[in-house]
DOVOTI-431276 format. One record per residue (C-alpha): residue number from 1; residue in one letter; x, y, z. Coordinates in Angstrom, 3 decimals. Layout:
N
NUM, a, X, Y, Z
...
//
This chain:
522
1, x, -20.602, 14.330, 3.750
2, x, -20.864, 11.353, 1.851
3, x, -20.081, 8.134, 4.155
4, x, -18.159, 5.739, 3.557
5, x, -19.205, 2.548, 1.312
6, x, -17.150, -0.060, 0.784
7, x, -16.128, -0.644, -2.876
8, x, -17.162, -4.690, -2.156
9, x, -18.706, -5.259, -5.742
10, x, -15.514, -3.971, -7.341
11, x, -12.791, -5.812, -5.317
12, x, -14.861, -8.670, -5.795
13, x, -15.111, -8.175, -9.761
14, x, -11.193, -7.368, -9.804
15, x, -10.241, -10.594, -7.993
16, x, -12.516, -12.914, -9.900
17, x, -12.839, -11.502, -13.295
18, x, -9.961, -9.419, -14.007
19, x, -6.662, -11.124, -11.890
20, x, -8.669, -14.841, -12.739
21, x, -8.240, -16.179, -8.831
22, x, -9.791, -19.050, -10.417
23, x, -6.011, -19.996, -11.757
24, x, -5.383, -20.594, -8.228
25, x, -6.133, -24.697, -6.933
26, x, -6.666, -22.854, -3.227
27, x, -9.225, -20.057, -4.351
28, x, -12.629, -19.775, -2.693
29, x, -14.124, -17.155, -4.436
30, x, -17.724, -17.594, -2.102
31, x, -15.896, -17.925, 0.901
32, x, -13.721, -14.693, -0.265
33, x, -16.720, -13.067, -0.679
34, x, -18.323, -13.729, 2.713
35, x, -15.077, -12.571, 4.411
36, x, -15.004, -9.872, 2.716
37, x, -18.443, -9.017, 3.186
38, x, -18.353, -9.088, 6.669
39, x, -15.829, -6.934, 7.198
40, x, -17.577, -4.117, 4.882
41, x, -20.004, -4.414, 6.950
42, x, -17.711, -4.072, 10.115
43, x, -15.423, -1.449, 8.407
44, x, -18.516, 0.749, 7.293
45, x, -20.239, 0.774, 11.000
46, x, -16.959, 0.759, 13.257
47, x, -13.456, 2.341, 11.656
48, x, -14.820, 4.653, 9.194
49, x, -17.171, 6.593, 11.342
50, x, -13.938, 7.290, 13.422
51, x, -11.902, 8.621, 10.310
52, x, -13.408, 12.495, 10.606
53, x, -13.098, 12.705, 14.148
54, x, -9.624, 10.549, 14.611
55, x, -8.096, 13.205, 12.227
56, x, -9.502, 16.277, 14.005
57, x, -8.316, 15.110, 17.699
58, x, -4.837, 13.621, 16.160
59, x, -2.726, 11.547, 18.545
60, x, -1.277, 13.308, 21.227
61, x, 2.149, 12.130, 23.494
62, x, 1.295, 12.379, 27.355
63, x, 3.793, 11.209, 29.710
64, x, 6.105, 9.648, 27.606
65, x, 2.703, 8.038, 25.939
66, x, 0.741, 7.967, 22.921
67, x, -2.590, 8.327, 23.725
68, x, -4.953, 7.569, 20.536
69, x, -8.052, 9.583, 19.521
70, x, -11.226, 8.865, 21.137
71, x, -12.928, 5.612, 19.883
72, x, -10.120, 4.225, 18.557
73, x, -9.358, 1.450, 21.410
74, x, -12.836, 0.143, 21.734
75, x, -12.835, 0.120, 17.974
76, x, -9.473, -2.167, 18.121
77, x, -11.517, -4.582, 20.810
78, x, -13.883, -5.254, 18.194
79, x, -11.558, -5.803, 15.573
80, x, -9.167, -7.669, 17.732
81, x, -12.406, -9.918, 19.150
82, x, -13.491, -10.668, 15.494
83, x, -10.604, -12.180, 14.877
84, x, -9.320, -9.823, 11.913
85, x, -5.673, -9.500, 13.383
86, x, -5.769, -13.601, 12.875
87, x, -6.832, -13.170, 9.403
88, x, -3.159, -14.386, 7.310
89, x, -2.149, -16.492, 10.797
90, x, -1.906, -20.742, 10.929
91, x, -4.792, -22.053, 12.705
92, x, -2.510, -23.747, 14.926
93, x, -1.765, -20.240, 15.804
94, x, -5.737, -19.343, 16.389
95, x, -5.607, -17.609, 12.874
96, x, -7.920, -17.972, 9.814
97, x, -5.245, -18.746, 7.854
98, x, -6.386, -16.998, 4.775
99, x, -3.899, -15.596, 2.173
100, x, -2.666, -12.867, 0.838
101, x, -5.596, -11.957, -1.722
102, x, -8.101, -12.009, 0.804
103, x, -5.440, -10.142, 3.069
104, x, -5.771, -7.763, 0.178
105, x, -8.590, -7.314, -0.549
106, x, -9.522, -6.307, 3.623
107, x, -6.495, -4.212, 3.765
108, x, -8.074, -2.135, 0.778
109, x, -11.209, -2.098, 2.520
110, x, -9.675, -1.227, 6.000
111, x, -7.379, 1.868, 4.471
112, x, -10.356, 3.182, 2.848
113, x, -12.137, 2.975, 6.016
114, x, -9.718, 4.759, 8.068
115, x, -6.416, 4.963, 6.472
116, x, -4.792, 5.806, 9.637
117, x, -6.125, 3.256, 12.083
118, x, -5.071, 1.090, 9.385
119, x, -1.856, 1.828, 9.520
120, x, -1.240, 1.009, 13.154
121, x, -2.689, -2.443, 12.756
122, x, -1.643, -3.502, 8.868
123, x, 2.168, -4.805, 9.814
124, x, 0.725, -7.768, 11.535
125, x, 0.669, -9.970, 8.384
126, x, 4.149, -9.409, 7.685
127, x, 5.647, -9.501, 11.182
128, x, 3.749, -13.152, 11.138
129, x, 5.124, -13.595, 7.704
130, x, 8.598, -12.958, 8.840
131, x, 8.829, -14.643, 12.153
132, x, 7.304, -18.047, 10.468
133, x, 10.151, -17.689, 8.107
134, x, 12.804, -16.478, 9.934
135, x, 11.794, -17.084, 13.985
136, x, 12.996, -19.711, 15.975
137, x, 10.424, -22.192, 17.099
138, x, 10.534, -20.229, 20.690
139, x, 9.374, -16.823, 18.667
140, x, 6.826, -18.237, 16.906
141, x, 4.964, -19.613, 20.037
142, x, 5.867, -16.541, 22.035
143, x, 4.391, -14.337, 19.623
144, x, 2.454, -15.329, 16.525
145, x, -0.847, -16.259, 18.761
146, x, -0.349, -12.835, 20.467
147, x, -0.510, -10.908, 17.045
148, x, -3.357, -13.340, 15.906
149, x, -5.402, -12.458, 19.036
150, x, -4.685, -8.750, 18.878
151, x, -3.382, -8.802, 22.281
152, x, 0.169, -7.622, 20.625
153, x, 0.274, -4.693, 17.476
154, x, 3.798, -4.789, 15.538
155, x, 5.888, -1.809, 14.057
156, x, 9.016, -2.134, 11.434
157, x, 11.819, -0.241, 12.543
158, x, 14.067, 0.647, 9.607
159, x, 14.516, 4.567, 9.573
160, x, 16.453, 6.716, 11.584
161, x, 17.643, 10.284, 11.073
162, x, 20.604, 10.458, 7.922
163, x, 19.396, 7.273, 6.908
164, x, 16.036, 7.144, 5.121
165, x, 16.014, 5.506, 1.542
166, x, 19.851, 4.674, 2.495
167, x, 20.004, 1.679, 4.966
168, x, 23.894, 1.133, 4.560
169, x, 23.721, 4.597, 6.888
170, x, 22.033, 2.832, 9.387
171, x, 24.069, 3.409, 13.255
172, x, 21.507, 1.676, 15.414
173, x, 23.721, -0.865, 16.890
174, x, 22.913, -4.326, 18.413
175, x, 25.469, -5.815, 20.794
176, x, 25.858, -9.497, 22.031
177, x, 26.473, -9.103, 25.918
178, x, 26.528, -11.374, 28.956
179, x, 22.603, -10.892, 29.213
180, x, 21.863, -11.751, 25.577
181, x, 21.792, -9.193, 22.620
182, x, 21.340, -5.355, 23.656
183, x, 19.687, -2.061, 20.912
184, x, 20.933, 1.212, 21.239
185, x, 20.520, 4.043, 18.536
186, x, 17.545, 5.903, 17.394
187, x, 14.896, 5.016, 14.932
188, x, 12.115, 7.781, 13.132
189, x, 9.306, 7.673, 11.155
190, x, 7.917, 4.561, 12.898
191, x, 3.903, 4.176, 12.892
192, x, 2.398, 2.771, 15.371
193, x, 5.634, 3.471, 17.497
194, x, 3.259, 3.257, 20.538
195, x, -0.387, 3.478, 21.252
196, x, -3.051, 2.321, 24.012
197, x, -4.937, -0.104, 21.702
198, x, -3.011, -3.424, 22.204
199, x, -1.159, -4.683, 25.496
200, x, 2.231, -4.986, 24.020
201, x, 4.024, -3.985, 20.904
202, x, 6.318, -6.200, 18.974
203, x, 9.362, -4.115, 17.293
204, x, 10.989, -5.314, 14.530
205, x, 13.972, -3.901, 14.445
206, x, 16.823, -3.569, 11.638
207, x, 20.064, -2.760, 13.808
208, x, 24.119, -2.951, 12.804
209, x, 25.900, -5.624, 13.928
210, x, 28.667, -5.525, 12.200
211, x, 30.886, -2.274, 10.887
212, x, 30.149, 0.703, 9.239
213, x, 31.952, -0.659, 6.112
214, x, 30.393, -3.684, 5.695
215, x, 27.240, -1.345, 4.417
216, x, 24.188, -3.690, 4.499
217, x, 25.836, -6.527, 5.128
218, x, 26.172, -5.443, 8.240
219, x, 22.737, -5.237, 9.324
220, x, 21.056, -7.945, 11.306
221, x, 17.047, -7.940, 12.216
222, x, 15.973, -8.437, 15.598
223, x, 12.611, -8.269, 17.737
224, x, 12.215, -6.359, 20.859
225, x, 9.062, -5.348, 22.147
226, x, 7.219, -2.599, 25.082
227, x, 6.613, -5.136, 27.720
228, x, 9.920, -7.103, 27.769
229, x, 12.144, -3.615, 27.170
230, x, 10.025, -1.633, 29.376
231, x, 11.666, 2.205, 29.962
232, x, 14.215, 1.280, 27.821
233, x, 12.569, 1.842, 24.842
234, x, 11.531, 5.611, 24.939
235, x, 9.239, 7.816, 22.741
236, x, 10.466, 11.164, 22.246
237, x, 7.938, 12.684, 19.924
238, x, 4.874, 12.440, 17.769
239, x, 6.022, 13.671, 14.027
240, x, 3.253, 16.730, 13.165
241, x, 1.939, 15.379, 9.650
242, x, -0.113, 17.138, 6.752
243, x, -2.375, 13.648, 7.108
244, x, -2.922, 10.639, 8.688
245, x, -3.538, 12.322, 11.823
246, x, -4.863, 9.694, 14.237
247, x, -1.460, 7.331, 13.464
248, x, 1.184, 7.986, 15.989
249, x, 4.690, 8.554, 13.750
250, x, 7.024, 8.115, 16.707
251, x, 10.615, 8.750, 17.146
252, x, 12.509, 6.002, 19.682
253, x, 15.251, 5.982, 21.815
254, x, 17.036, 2.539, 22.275
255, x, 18.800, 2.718, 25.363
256, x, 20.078, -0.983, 25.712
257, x, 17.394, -2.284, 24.941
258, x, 17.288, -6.129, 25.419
259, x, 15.996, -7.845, 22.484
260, x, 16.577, -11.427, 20.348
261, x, 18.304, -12.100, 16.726
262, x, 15.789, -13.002, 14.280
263, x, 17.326, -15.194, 11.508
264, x, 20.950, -15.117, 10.994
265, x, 23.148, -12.338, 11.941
266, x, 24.345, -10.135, 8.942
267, x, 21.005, -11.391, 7.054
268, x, 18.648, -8.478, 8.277
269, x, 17.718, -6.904, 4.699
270, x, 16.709, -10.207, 3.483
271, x, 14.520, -11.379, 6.588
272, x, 12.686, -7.921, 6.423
273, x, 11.973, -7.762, 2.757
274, x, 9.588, -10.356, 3.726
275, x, 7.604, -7.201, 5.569
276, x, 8.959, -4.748, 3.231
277, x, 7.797, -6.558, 0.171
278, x, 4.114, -7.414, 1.811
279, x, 3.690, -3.324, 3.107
280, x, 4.364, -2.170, -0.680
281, x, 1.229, -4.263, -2.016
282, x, 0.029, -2.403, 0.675
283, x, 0.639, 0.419, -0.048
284, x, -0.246, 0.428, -3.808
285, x, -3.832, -0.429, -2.439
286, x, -3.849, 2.076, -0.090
287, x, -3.229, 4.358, -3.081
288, x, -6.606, 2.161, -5.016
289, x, -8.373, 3.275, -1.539
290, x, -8.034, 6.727, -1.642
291, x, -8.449, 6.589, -5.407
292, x, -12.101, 4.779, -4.981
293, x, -13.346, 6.734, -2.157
294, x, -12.264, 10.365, -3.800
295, x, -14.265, 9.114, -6.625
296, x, -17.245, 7.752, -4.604
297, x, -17.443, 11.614, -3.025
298, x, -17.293, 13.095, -5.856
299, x, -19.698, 11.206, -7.941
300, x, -22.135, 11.871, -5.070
301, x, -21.824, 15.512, -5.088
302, x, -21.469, 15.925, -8.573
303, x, -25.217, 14.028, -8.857
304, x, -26.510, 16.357, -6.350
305, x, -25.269, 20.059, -6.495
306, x, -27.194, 22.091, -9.212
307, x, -24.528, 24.613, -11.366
308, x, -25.495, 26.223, -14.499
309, x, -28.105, 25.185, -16.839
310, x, -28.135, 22.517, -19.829
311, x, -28.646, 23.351, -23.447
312, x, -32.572, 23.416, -23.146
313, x, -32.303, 25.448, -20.660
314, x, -33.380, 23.695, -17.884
315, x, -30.800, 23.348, -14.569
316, x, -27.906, 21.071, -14.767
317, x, -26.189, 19.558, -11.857
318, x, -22.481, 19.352, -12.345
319, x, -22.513, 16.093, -13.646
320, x, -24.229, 16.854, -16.633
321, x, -21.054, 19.154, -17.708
322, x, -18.884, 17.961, -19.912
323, x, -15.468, 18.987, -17.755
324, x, -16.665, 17.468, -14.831
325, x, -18.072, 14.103, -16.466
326, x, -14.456, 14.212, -17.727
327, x, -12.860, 14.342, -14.517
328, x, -15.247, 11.737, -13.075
329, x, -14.135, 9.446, -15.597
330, x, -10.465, 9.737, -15.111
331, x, -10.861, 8.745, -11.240
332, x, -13.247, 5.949, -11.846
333, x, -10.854, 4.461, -14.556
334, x, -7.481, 5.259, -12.153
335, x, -9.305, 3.231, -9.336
336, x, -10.666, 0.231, -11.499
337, x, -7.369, -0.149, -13.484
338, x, -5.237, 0.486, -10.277
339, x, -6.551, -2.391, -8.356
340, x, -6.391, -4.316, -11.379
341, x, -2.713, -4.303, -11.559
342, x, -2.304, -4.553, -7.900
343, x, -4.144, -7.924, -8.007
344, x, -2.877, -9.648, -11.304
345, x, 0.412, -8.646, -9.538
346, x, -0.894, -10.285, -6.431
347, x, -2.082, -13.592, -8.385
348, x, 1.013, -13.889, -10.041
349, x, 2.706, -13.802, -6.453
350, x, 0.472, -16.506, -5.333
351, x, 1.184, -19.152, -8.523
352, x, 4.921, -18.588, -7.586
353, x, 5.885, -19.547, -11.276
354, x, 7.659, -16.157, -12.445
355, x, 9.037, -14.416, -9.590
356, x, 11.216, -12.050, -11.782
357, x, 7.872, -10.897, -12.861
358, x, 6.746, -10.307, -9.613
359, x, 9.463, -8.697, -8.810
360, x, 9.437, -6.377, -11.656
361, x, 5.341, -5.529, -11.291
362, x, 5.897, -4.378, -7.759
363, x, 7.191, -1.361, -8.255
364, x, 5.505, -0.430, -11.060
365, x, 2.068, -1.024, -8.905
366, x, 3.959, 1.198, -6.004
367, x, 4.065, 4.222, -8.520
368, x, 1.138, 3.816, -10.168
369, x, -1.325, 2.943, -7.408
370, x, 0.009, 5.574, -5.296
371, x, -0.451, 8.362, -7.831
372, x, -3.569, 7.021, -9.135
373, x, -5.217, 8.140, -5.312
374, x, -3.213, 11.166, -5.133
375, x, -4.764, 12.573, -8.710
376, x, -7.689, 10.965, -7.706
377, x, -8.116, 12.698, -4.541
378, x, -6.841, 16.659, -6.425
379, x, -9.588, 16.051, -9.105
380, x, -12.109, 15.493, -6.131
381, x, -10.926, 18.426, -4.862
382, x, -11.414, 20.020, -8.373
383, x, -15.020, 18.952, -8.766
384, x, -16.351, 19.765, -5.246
385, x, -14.669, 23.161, -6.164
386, x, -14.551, 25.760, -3.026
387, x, -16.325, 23.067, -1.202
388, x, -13.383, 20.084, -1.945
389, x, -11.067, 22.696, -0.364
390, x, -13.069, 22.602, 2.699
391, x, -12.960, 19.527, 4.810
392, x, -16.782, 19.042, 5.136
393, x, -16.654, 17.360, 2.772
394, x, -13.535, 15.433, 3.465
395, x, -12.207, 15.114, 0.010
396, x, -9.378, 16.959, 1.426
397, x, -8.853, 14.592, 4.105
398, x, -8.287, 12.029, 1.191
399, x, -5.831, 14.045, -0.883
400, x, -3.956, 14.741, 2.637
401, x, -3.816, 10.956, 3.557
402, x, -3.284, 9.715, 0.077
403, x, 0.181, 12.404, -0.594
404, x, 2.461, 9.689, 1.946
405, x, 1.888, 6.701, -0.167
406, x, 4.116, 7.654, -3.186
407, x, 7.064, 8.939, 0.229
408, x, 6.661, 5.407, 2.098
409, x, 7.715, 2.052, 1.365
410, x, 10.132, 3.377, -0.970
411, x, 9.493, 6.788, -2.198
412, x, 8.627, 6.525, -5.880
413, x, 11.331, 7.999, -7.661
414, x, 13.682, 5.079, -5.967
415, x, 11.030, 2.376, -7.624
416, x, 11.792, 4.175, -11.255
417, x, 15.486, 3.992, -10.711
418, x, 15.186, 0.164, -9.420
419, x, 12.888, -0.546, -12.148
420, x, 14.832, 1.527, -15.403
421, x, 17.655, -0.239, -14.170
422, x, 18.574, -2.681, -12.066
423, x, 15.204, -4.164, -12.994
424, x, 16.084, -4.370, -16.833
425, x, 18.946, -6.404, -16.053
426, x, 18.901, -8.628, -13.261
427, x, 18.483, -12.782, -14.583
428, x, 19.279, -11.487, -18.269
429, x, 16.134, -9.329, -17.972
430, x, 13.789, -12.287, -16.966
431, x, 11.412, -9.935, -15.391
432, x, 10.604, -6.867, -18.400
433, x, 10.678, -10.935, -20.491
434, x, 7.867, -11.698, -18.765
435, x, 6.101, -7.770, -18.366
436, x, 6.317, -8.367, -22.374
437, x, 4.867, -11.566, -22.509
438, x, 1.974, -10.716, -19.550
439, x, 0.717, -7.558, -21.576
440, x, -0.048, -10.069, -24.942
441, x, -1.695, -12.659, -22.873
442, x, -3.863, -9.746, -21.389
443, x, -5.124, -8.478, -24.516
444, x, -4.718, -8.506, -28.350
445, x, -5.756, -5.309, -28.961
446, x, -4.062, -3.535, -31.863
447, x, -3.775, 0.106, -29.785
448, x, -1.915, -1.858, -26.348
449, x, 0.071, -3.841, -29.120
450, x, 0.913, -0.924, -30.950
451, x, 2.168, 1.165, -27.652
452, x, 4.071, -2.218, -26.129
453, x, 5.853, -2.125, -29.436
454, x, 6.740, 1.774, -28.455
455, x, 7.606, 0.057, -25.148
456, x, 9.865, -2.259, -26.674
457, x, 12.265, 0.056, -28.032
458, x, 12.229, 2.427, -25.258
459, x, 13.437, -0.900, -22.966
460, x, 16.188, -1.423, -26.169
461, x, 17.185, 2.586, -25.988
462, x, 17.493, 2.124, -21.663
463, x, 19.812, -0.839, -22.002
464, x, 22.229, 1.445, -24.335
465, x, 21.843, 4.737, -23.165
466, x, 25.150, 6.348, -21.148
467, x, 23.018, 6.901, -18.493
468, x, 19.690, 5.371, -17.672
469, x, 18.938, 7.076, -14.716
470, x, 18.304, 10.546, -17.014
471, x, 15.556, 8.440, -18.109
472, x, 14.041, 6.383, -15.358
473, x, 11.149, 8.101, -14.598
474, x, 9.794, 8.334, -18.095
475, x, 10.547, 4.679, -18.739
476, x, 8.502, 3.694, -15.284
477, x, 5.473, 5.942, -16.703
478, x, 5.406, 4.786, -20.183
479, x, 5.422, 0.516, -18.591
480, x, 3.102, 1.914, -16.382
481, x, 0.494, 3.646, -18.665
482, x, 1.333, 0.106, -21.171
483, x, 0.492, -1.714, -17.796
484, x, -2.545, 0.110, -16.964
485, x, -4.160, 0.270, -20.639
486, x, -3.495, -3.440, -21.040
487, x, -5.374, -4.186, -17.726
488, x, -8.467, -2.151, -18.519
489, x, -8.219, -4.358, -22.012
490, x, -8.965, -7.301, -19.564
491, x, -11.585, -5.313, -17.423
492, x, -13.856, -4.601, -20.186
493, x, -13.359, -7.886, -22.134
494, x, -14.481, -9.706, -19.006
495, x, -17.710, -7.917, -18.549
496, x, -20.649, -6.549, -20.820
497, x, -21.312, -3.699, -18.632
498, x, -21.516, -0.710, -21.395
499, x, -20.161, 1.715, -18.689
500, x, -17.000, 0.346, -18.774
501, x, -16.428, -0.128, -22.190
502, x, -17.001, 3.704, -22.329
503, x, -14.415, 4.369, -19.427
504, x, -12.074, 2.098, -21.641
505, x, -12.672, 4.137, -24.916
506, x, -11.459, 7.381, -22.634
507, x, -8.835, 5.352, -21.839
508, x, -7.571, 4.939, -25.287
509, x, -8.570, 7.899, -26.953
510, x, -6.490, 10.790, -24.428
511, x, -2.776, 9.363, -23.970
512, x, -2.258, 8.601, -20.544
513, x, -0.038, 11.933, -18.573
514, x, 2.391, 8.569, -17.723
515, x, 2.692, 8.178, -22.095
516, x, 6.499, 8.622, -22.495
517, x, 5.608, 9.480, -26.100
518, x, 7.841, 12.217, -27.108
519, x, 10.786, 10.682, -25.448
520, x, 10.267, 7.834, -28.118
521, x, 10.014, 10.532, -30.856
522, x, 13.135, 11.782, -30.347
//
């Protein structure tokens, strides 16, 4: 088994290099690095060596309790006592107060780690995010300090059985009583739900408050959490996953369960896009994660286990076949040019100067990303052959943890429809403006140039076709692959390393499987 290394060279070269941090006037790109640094270091010694056993002994529900895999707690000391939690908080809060690129750039290293230890503690930043923004003075000093110190973990409660993607369907109902504001209903799919790392759990809940009819403008967002509601909050299972083992997926029962309005009522969807919005960068870099490590594995094995022979006749490894140097490639150039677009997506975000560009890039890093670890992962499995079907060698593992990322967050197929539509539309089409304009100040290569002009009448064709939605997936691919290529344009322009410049001839010469080609022939 190959152990986990943290990609810390690579993040570092993506952030610098490729997303130019250096636009930003609050960059540290040394400091970055020593943050970052040290928790490699931490990730690679602590959280990953509980990844293999954490999903063998799964969570299990014991009284009414989750009880977390062995490890996992005394891991969460150390990471709460480091200060980690703290990382995005004020320092008037006992935070670091460090933003959301070195947030990044952690997270990546943390769901690489141990995606599903991750996932229990990764909501912090944007339950701090949301109560600075939306919390009355009182919330903030109740419970910012608590998430900074660790002593408090924080879930987002948005899903609940018959309404998934659909939150107009929502029938978790808040009610303003003599004792304050009262949850009752049901919520699903939460992570992190409950566990026995942290003292307390803060819920963020998205409950109706007004009528059926009024859809999501019904919806108000409130916070609740396991000390103040005590057995009126109730776990009533642990969802059996194909990965992500060690994080507790919890249905809830809210039985009256006291709790406090967070921003105005009938604002909800707005004050929890502020988490919503922060989990799908997320997300995209969980999908980078799985992407780098399925690569890392592979690469190692492929140097190491002896197959065939090579023309002379002496013994090849598998590396030295063609196929398989193929394959390699593909993942190593998924990985790079994923976290490429995650953080020029992330940079742009931080300048704050084209937020319909933002806005459009997010989902197209959601679908990417996502896939990029998900094919990463089945070609690992594909070069380790009968032995990436095994878990020894844990390759599996990554495939089975990497498959939720494109369900999550918005499953994928909802991004294309936002994106092919809504997206093309919304302030005149400010946002595909400025996806035009970002691929020509990423590169002037004739090839990119030549496919963004495919690009541009596929966006013309989606504007007056009947119906767009026919076509919304194949739209999403073909900005994605334009995306992608124009990224890796950046990557090897901003280094001399000849290995990349090779990975970026690959990337050119075979038409990326998200090409939407022979729709534009038609």
């Amino acid at each position: 088994m190959k152990p986990f290394e943290s990609p810390l060279e690579d993040i570092l070269f993506s952030l610098n290099s490729v997303a130019h941090t250096s636009d930003l006037p609050d960059w540290d790109a040394e400091l970055a690095g020593e943050i970052l640094g040290h928790f490699s270091a931490f990730a690679e010694g602590v959280i990953a060596p509980l990844d293999e056993s954490g999903d063998a002994q799964g969570c299990r529900l014991e009284n009414g309790k989750v009880v977390m895999p062995e490890g996992f707690a005394d891991a969460y000391q150390e990471l709460a006592d480091g200060g980690w939690q703290g990382l995005t908080a004020p320092e008037e809060f006992g935070g670091m107060e460090q933003g959301h690129l070195v947030a990044a750039a952690v997270s990546e290293v943390f769901s690489g780690a141990n995606h599903s230890m991750s996932m229990v503690c990764n909501l912090v930043p944007g339950a701090i995010s949301t109560l600075l923004r939306f919390g009355t003075e009182a919330q903030k000093q109740e419970w910012i300090s608590r998430l900074a110190a660790g002593e408090a973990l924080s879930t987002m409660a948005l899903t609940e059985p018959g309404a998934g993607s659909d939150l107009s369907a929502i029938r978790t109902k808040a009610e303003l009583t003599g004792n304050g504001w009262q949850i009752t209903g049901e919520k699903i799919f939460i992570s992190g739900g409950d566990q026995d790392m942290s003292d307390d759990i803060l819920h963020l809940v998205l409950a109706r408050t007004g009528t059926r009819e009024q859809g999501i403008k019904g919806l108000s967002l409130f916070l609740t959490s396991k000390s103040q509601a005590g057995s009126s909050i109730s776990i009533t299972r642990i969802e059996e996953k194909l990965g992500l083992h060690a994080s507790p997926t919890c249905q809830m029962a809210f039985d009256a369960a006291p709790t406090e309005l967070v921003g105005e009522e009938g604002a909800g969807l707005a004050a929890m896009f502020t988490v919503m919005n922060h989990a799908r960068i997320d997300v995209s870099l969980q999908g980078v994660a799985h992407a780098s490590r399925a690569h890392d594995i592979s690469k190692a094995y492929a140097a190491d286990r002896t197959q065939g022979r090579k023309s002379d006749g002496t013994p090849a490894v598998l590396s030295d076949h063609a196929d398989v140097r193929r394959m390699l490639d593909e993942q190593r150039s998924l990985a790079l040019g994923a976290r490429g677009m995650a953080h020029i997506t992330l940079v742009e975000l931080e300048k704050g100067t084209r937020p319909a560009l933002v806005d459009f890039l997010t989902p197209l890093c959601k679908v990417f990303c996502t896939e990029a670890g998900i094919r990463s992962a089945d070609l690992g499995i594909q070069i380790l052959g009968g032995y990436g079907y095994l878990t020894e060698y844990r390759v599996s593992q990554t495939w089975r943890d990497a498959r939720i990322a494109s369900i999550y967050e918005g499953a994928n197929a909802i991004h294309e429809l936002a994106t092919a539509t809504r997206g093309l539309k919304v302030q005149g089409g400010a946002g595909p403006d400025g996806f035009d304009t970002l691929i020509g100040e990423l590169t002037d290569h004739p090839d990119i140039l030549s496919l963004r002009d495919k690009w541009r009448v596929a966006r013309k064709k989606m504007l007056t076709t009947p119906d767009p939605t026919e076509l919304a997936h194949d739209f999403t691919q073909l900005t994605c692959a334009l995306f992608f290529c124009a990224v890796w344009a950046r990557i090897t322009a901003a280094s001399d390393n000849m290995e990349l410049k090779r990975l970026f001839a690959t990337v050119l010469s075979r038409p990326s499987r998200f090409s939407l080609r022979p729709f534009l022939e038609d």
